[in-house]
N, C-alpha and C positions, 0 to 999 in steps of 0.2 A: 517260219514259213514266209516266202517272199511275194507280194501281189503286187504286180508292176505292169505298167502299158509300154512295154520297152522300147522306146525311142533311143536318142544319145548319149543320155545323162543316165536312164537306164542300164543299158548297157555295161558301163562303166560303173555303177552302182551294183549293178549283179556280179563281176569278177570278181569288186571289190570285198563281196557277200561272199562268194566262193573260194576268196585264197585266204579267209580269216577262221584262224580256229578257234577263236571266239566261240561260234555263230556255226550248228549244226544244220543246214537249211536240207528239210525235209520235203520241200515240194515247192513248185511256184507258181502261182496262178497267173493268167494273164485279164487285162482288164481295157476295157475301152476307154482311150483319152491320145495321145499324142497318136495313137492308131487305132484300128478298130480289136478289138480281142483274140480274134483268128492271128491278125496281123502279126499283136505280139507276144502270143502262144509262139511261132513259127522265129519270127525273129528272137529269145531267147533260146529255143533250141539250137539257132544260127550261130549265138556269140557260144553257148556250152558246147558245142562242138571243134570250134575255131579253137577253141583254148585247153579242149581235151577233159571237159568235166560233164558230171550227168545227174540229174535230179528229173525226179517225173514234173512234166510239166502239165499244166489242167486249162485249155481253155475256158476262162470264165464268163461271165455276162459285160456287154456294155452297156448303156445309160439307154432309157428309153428314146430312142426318136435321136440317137448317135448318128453324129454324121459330123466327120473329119475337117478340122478348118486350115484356112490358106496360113495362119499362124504359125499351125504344129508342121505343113508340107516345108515351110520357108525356114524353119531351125529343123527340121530330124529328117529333112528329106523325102522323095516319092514311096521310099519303101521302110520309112521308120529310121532307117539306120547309116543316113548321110549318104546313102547310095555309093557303098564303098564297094559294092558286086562282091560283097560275103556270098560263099556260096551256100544254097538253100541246104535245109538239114537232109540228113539221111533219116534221122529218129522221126517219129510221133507225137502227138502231143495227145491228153486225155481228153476224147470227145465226153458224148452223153451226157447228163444232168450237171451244171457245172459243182451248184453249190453241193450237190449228195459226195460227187468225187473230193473236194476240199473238205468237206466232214470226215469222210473215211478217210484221209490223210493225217488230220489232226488226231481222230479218235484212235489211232494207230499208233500213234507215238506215246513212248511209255513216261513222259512228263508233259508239261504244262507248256505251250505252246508261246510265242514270242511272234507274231505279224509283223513283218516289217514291210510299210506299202508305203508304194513312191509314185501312186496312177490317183485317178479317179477313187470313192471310198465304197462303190457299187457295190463291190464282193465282199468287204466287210460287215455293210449296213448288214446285209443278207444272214452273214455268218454267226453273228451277234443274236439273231433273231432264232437261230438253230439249235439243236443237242448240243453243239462244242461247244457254245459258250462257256461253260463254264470250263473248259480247256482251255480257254485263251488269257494267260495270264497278264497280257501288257501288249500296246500297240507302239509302234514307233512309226513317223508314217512324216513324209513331204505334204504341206498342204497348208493352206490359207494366209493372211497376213493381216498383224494384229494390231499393229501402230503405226506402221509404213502404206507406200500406194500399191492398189493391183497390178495385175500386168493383165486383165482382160477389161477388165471395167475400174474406175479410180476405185474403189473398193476391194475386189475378188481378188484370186493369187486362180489362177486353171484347173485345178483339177479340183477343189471346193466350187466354181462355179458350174464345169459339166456335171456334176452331181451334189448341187449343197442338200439336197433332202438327207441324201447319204450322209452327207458331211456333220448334218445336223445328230442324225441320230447316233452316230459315232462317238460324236462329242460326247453327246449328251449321254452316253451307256453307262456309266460309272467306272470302265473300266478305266485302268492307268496308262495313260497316254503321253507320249514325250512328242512335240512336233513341231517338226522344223519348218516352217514356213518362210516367205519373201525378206524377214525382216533380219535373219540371218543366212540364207543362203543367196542373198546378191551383194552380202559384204564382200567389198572390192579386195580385202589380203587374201582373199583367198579365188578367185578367178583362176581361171585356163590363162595362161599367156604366153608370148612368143619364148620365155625365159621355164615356166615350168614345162610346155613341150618340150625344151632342151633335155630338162631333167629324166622328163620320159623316159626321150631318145637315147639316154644313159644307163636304161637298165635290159640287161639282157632276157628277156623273159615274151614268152607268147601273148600275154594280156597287156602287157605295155608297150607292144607295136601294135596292137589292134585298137587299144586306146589312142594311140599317134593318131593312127589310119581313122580312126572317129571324128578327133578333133582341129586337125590340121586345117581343114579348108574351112572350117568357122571362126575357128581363131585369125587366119589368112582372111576372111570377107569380115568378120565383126569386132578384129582388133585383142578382143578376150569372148571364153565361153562362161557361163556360167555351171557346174557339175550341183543341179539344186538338189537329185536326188540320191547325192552320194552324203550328202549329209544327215538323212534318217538312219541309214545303213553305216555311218561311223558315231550317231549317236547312240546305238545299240552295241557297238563295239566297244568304244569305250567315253562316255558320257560326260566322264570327269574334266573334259576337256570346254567342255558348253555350261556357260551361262545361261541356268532359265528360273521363269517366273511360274507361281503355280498360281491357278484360276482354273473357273468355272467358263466355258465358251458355247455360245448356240453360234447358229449360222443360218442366217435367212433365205431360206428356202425358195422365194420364187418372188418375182416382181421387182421392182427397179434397184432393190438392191440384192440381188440377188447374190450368194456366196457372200459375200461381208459378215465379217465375224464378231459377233459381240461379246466383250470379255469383262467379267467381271473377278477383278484379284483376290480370291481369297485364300486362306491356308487348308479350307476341306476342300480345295478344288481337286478332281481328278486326273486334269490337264496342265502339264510341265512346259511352257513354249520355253523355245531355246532362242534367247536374243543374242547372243556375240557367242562368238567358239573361239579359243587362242590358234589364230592363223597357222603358225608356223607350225605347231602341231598335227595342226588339221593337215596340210600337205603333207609334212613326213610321213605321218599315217597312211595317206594317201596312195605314196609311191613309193611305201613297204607292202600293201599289198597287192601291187601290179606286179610284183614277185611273184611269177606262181610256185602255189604251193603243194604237195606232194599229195595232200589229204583227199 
């Protein structure tokens, strides 16, 4: 099950989700952070239809007292999605109670369930606290940084600080968690650049001209992009390719250091952070599946 605030990096982390047969993704939640909830309920419907795939989608909760910053408008654009005038969906998205409709999704499915979240950790915290936990056998999820600097605060990584209460209890669940945060998903071999947009442009397929059409003009104004949330979604693909340390992590909940993550290395830790991935893999991977695939 995929929860994600779908911005650009989103986006392309969701195709990525959808052309892997890995990875049988039974629903997506949408969550407040690079957008508000409705937002990107609405805009994953945009790109699943742009690409010809369907999974129910569930608008989920955003963070109490949400409210969108000039940060997430000046990378993912006025409408989440680079303002490429993707055309709005035809489909729906699941109104009414977020977290009952993501329980009957989970409780639904006749194995044990795999989260993979690239947003804020809102609908988690929540989920965790519900009947399906014990459905949930493993998170994979973009979020915080653990030896490296923030990118909101010298401490935070964004989506641990619009929600560290979340983030904290997440951690803190016992459940098994692999996560990819700032300290490998701003390693420089593996950026957006004017040389992997070539690559792109090289493949014939509807998710790798929409991917172009995503990252062209931020690559074009910032030189490179960073794709941070395609890295939780190809470490649940396939893993073996990441470098990580297991520890124990809280995450400080509120006050000046708010979202900064406290790690303590141990071997009964529940939490896998992934420090270095082998680059060239991680791309091939990448732009094997902007292939779409039939499934």
């Amino acid at each position: 099950m995929l929860d994600m605030d779908v911005g650009v990096d989103d986006a392309v982390a969701l195709m990525v989700a959808l052309n892997s047969r890995e990875l049988d993704v039974i629903a997506l939640s949408s969550v407040g952070g690079n957008v508000s909830a409705r937002i990107a309920a609405i805009n994953a419907l945009r790109v699943m239809e742009a690409i010809g795939k369907r999974v129910p989608v569930i608008k989920g909760l955003n963070v109490k007292h949400y409210r969108r910053d000039k940060h997430s408008i000046d990378i993912h654009g006025r409408d989440g999605l680079g303002d490429i005038n993707l055309p709005m969906p035809e489909g729906r998205y699941v109104a009414g109670e977020p977290i009952r409709s993501m329980v009957d999704a989970i409780m639904k499915s006749g194995d044990k369930v795999t989260l993979i979240c690239t947003g804020p950790l809102t609908n988690a915290a929540r989920l965790l606290q519900s009947n399906a936990r014990d459905r949930i056998e493993r998170i994979f999820l973009m979020g915080g940084v653990y030896h490296d600097s923030g990118n909101v605060t010298r401490d935070a990584e964004f989506n641990f600080y619009t929600d560290a209460a979340a983030a904290d209890d997440v951690m803190n669940s016992k459940i098994s968690i692999v996560t990819c945060g700032l300290d490998v998903t701003t390693k420089q071999d593996c950026v957006i650049d004017s040389y992997m947009l070539d690559r792109m442009r090289g493949i014939d397929s509807v998710s790798a001209r929409l991917a172009v059409r995503l990252l062209e003009e931020r690559v074009s104004r910032m030189g490179y992009f960073h794709l941070h949330d395609v890295f939780a979604v190809l470490a649940a693909v396939r893993d073996d390719i990441f470098v990580k340390e297991r520890a124990m992590v809280r995450v400080v909940r509120s006050g000046r250091g708010k979202g900064r993550c406290m790690v303590e290395h141990t071997e009964g830790g529940n939490v896998h952070i992934c420090m270095d991935v082998k680059s060239d893999e991680f791309k091939d991977i990448l732009l094997d599946r902007l292939v779409d695939s039939i499934n």
